[in-house]
VOTORDO-812329 format. One record per residue (C-alpha): residue number from 1; residue in one letter; x, y, z. Coordinates in Angstrom, 3 decimals, decimal comma. Last residue first. Layout:
<recs>
NUM/a/X/Y/Z
...
</recs>
This chain:
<recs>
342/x/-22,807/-22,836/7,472
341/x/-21,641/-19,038/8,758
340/x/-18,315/-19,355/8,315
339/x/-18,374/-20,566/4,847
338/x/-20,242/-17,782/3,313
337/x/-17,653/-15,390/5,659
336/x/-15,112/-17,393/3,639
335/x/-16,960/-16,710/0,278
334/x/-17,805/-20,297/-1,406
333/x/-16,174/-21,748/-4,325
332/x/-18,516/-23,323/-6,976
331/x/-17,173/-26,462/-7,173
330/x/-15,251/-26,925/-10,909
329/x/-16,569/-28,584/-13,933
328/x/-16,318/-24,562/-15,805
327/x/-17,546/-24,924/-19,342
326/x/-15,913/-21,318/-20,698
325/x/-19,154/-18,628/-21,232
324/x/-16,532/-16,282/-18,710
323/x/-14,176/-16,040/-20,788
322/x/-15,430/-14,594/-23,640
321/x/-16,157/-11,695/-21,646
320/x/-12,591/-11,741/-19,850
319/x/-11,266/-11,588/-22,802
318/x/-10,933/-12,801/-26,733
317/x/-7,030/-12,305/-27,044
316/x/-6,602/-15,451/-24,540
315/x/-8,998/-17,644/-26,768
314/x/-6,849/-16,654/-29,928
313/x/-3,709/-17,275/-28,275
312/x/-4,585/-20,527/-26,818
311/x/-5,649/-20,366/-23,323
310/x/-3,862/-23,011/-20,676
309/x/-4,524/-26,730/-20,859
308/x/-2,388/-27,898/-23,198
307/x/0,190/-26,015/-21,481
306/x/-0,224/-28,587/-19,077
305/x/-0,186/-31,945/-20,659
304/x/2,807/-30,533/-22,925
303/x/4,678/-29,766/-19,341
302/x/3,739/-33,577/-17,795
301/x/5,108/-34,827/-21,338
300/x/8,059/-32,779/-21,825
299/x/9,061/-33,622/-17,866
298/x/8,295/-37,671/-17,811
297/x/8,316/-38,347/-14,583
296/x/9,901/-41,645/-13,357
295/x/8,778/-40,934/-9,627
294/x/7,409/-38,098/-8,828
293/x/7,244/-34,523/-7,686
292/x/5,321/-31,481/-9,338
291/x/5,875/-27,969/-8,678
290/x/2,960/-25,202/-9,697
289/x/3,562/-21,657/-10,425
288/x/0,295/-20,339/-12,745
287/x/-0,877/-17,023/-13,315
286/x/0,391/-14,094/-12,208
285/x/0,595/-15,340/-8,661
284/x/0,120/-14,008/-5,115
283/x/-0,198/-9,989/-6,866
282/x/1,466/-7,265/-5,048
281/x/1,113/-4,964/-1,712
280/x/-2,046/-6,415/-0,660
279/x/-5,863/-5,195/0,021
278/x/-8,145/-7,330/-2,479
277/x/-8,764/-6,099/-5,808
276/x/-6,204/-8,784/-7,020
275/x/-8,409/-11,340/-5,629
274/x/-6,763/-14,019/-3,066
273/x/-6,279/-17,227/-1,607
272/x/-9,298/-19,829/-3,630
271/x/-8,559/-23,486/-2,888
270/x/-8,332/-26,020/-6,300
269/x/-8,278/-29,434/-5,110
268/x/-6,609/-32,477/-6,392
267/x/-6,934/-36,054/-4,125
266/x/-5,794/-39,005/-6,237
265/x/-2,304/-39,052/-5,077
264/x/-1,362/-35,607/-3,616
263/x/-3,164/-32,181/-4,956
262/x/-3,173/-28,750/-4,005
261/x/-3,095/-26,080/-6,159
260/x/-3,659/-22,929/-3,881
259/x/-6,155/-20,355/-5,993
258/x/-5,389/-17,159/-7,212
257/x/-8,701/-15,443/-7,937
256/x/-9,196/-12,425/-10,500
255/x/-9,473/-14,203/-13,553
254/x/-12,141/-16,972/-12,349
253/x/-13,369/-18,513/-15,811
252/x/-10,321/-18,294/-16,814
251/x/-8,862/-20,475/-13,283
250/x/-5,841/-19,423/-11,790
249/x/-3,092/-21,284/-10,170
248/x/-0,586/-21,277/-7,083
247/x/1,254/-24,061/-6,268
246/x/1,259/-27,794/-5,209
245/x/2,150/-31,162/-7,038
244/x/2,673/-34,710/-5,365
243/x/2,880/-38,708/-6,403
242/x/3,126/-38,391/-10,284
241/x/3,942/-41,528/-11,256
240/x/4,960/-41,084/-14,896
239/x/4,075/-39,076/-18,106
238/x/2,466/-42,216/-19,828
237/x/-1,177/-40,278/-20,321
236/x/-2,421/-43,076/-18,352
235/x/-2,041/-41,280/-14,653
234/x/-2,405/-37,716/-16,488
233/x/-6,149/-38,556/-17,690
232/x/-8,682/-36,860/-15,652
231/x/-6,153/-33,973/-14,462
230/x/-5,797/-32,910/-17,858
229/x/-9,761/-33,575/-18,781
228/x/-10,560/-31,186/-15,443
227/x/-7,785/-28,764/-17,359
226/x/-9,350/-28,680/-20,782
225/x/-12,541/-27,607/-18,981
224/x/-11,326/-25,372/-16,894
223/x/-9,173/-23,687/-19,324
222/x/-6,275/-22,713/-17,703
221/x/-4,860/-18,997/-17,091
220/x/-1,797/-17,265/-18,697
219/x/1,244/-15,895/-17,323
218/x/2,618/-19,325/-17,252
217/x/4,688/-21,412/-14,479
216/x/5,875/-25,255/-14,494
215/x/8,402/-26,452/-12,076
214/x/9,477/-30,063/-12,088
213/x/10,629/-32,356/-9,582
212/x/12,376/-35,602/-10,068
211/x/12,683/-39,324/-8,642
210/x/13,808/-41,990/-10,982
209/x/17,517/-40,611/-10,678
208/x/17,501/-40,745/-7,022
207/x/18,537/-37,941/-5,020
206/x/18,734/-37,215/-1,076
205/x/19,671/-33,925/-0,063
204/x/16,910/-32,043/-1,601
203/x/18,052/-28,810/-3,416
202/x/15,866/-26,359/-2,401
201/x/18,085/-24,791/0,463
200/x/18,881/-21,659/-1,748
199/x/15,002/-20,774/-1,630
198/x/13,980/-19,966/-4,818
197/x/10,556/-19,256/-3,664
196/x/8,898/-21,680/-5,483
195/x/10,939/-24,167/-4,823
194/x/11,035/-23,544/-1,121
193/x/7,119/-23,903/-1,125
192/x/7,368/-27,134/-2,896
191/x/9,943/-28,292/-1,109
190/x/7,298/-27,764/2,080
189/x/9,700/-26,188/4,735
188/x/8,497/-22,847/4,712
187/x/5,961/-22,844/7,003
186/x/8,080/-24,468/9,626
185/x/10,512/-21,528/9,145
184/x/11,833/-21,533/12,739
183/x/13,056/-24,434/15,165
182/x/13,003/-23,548/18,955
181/x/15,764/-25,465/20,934
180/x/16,524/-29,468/20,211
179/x/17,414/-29,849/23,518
178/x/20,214/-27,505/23,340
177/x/20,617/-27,315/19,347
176/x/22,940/-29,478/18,549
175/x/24,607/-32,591/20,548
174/x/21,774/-34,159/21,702
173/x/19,727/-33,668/18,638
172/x/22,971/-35,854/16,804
171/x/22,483/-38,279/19,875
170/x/18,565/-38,240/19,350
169/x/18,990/-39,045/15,705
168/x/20,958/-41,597/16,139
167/x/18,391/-43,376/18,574
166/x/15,926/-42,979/16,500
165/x/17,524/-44,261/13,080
164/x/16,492/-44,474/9,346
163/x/16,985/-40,704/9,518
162/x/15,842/-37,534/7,503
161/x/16,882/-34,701/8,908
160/x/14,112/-31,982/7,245
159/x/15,421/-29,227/4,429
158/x/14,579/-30,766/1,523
157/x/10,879/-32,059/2,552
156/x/9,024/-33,136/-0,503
155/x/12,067/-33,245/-2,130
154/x/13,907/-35,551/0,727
153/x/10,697/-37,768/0,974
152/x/10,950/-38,777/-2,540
151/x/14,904/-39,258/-2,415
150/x/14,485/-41,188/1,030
149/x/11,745/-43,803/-0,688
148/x/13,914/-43,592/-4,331
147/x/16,779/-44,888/-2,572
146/x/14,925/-47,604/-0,227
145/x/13,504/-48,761/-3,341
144/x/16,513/-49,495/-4,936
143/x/18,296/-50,885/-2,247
142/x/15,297/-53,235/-1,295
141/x/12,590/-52,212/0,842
140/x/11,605/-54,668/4,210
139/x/14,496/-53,187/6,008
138/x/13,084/-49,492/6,128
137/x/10,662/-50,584/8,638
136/x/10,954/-47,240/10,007
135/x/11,934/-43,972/8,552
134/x/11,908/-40,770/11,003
133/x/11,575/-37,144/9,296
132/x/12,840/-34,316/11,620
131/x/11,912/-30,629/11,033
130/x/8,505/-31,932/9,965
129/x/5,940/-29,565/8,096
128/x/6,145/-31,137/4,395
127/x/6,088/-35,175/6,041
126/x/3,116/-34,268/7,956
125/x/1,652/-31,954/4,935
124/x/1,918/-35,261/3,100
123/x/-0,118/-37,502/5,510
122/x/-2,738/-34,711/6,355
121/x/-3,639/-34,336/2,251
120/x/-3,366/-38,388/1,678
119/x/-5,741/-38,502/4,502
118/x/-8,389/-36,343/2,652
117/x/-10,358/-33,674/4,952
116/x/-14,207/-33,302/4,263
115/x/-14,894/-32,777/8,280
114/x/-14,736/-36,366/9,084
113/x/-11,972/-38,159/6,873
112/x/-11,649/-38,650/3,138
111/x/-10,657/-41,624/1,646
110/x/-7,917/-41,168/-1,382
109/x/-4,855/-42,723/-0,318
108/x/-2,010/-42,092/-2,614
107/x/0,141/-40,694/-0,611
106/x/-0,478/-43,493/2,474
105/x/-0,443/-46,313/0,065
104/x/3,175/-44,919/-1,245
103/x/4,561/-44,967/2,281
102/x/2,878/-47,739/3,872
101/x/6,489/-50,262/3,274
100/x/8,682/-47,222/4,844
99/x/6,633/-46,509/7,798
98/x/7,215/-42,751/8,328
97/x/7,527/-41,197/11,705
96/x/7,239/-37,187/11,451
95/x/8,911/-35,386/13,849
94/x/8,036/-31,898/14,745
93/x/10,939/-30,247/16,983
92/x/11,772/-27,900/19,732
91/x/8,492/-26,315/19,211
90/x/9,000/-23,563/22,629
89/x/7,149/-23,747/25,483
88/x/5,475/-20,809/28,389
87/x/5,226/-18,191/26,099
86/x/2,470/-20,500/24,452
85/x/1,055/-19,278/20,676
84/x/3,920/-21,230/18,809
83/x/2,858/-24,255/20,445
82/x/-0,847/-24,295/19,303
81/x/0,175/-23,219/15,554
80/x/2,804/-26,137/15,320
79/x/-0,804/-28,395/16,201
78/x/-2,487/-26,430/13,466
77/x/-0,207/-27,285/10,906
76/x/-0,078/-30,681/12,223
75/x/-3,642/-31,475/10,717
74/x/-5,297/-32,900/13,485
73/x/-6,959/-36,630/11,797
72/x/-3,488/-38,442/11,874
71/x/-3,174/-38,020/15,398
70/x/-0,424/-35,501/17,025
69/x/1,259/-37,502/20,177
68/x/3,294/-34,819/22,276
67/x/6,802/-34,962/23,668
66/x/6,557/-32,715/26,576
65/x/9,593/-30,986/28,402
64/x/8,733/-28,809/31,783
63/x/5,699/-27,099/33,268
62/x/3,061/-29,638/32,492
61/x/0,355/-26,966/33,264
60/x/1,021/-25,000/30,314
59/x/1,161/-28,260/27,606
58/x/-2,234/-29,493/28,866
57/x/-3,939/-26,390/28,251
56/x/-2,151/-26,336/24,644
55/x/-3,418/-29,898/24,454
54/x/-7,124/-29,506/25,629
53/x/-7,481/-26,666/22,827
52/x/-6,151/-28,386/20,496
51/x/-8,707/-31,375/21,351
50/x/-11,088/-28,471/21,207
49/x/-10,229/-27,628/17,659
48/x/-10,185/-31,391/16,361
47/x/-13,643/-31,616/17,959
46/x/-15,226/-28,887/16,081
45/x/-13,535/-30,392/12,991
44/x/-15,460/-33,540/13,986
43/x/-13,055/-36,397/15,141
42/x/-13,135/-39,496/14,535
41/x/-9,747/-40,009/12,887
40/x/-8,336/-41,560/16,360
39/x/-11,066/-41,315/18,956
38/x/-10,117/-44,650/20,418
37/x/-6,503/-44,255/19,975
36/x/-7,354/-41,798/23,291
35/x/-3,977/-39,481/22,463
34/x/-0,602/-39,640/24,459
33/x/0,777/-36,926/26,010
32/x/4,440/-38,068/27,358
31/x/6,416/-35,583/29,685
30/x/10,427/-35,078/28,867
29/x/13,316/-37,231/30,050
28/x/15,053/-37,285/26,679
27/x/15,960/-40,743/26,403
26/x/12,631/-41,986/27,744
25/x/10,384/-39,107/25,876
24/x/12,119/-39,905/22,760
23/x/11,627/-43,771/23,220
22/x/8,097/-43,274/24,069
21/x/7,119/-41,335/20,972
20/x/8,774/-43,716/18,774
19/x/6,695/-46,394/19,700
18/x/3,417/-44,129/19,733
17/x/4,417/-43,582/15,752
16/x/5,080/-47,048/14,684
15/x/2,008/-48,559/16,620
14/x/-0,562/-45,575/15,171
13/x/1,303/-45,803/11,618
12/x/-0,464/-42,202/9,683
11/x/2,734/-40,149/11,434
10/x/3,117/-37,051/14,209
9/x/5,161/-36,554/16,991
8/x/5,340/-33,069/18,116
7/x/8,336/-32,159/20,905
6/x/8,025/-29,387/23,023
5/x/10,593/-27,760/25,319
4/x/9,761/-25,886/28,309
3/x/10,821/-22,257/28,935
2/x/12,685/-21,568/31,766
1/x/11,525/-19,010/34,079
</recs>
């Protein structure tokens, strides 16, 4: 039995993105599912899993190709999840349709959706998951923004085909993989992940000289305090526009978690992973690997900023003890099972 081909189409533009969806099902031949726009970034995360649900049932009983419309408010990690679980279909791509001119209001967006999850968060881990990256309305940027636009998106995504083009795109796909076959390494796509990893494909294909990333690591944890002021005042501290940073960090007050750095815009959240009692071969993090991406970034001054924030020698000698009386601003974070049972 052959297995069917699926085709995610994701984006924050409703019009932009459901265009783009029909002219890839059209050329392609495959099965539209379309979303109630109704419901759009309504939805409960209770709801978000059963429309999941819904989609993978959906995706079974088509029996041949699907290009499927992903809402803003389904986080498309979870939608690559869905696909990846059915024998039946393969994720023969995950495009992500970006409106040029909405691009910077989308990143920097900093309302919050049902469930406690920030748009600016769903938007960027679009563009971070896709294997294809779409550009419309490119025509409304000058040369100079247009370059830094496809230079941003190229370092948050460095190994995604980025396109100004549907219908170019679609006779490239055409002539690659067979109907765009099964992509692997979605995980791994984020250019922050690849960074981090020293993945050889890193380098982004598209460079500006106002756009940059920067890798900062230290054995030794942040103040919590010093960091909340940090993270209070980097968008006047004249270091640049910084549009996206993720990575692993630890907390003094919280030695023995590493949590996932995740910020975009105005949203910055601190997420624990692991403790190093916990069962695993080696140790997440040390102590701080973070990348940050921007626009006219000033690297001395983001990295002073920083290390400004980490222990000084004489507060890092003191210890855990000492530590632990550190003014901590951050939420109290709450044991998964804790969690679970709310």
């Amino acid at each position: 039995m052959n297995q069917a081909n699926v085709t995610l189409v994701c984006g924050t533009c409703v019009p932009e993105r459901r265009e783009h969806l029909r002219v890839i099902a059209e050329a392609t031949g495959a099965v539209e599912i379309r979303t109630d726009p109704a419901r759009s970034l309504g939805r409960s995360a209770a709801e978000r899993a059963d429309f999941l649900d819904d989609m993978a049932v959906t995706i079974q009983s088509v029996g041949q190709d699907v290009v499927a419309d992903i809402p803003l408010d389904v986080p498309v990690t979870d939608a690559v999840g869905l696909v990846g679980s059915e024998q039946a279909a393969v994720l023969a791509d995950v495009v992500c349709i970006v409106d040029a001119t909405h691009l910077g209001k989308d990143l920097a967006d900093g309302d919050y959706l049902p469930g406690f999850v920030a748009r600016a968060t769903l938007a960027v881990h679009q563009i971070e998951h896709a294997s294809v990256v779409l550009v419309t309305n490119w025509s409304a940027l000058d040369a100079p923004q247009l370059s830094s636009t496809l230079s941003l998106l190229s370092h948050l995504n460095p190994t995604a085909h980025l396109d100004l083009d549907v219908g170019r795109w679609l006779e490239d796909r055409g002539t690659g993989r067979a109907a765009g076959g099964p992509i692997a390494g979605v995980g791994q796509r984020p250019g922050w992940v690849q960074r981090l990893n020293d993945h050889p494909s890193w380098q982004p294909r598209m460079l500006d000289p106002r756009v940059s990333s920067v890798r900062f690591s230290s054995v030794r944890p942040f103040h919590p305090g010093r960091l909340r002021d940090v993270l209070e005042n980097v968008g006047s501290a004249r270091a640049g526009q910084l549009v996206r940073s993720a990575g692993f960090a630890r907390l003094a007050t919280r030695p023995q978690v590493t949590a996932l750095w995740e910020h975009v815009g105005q949203m910055f959240d601190l997420v624990p992973l692991t403790r190093d009692d916990a069962d695993q071969e080696e140790l997440l993090c040390l102590g701080q690997d973070i990348v940050l991406t921007g626009i006219d970034l000033d690297e001395a001054r983001l990295r002073g900023l920083l290390e400004s924030a980490l222990l000084t020698d004489e507060e890092f000698c003191a210890g855990f003890e000492t530590w632990a009386n550190f003014p901590d601003p951050f939420p109290v974070w709450v044991p998964a099972h804790d969690a679970a049972e709310d």
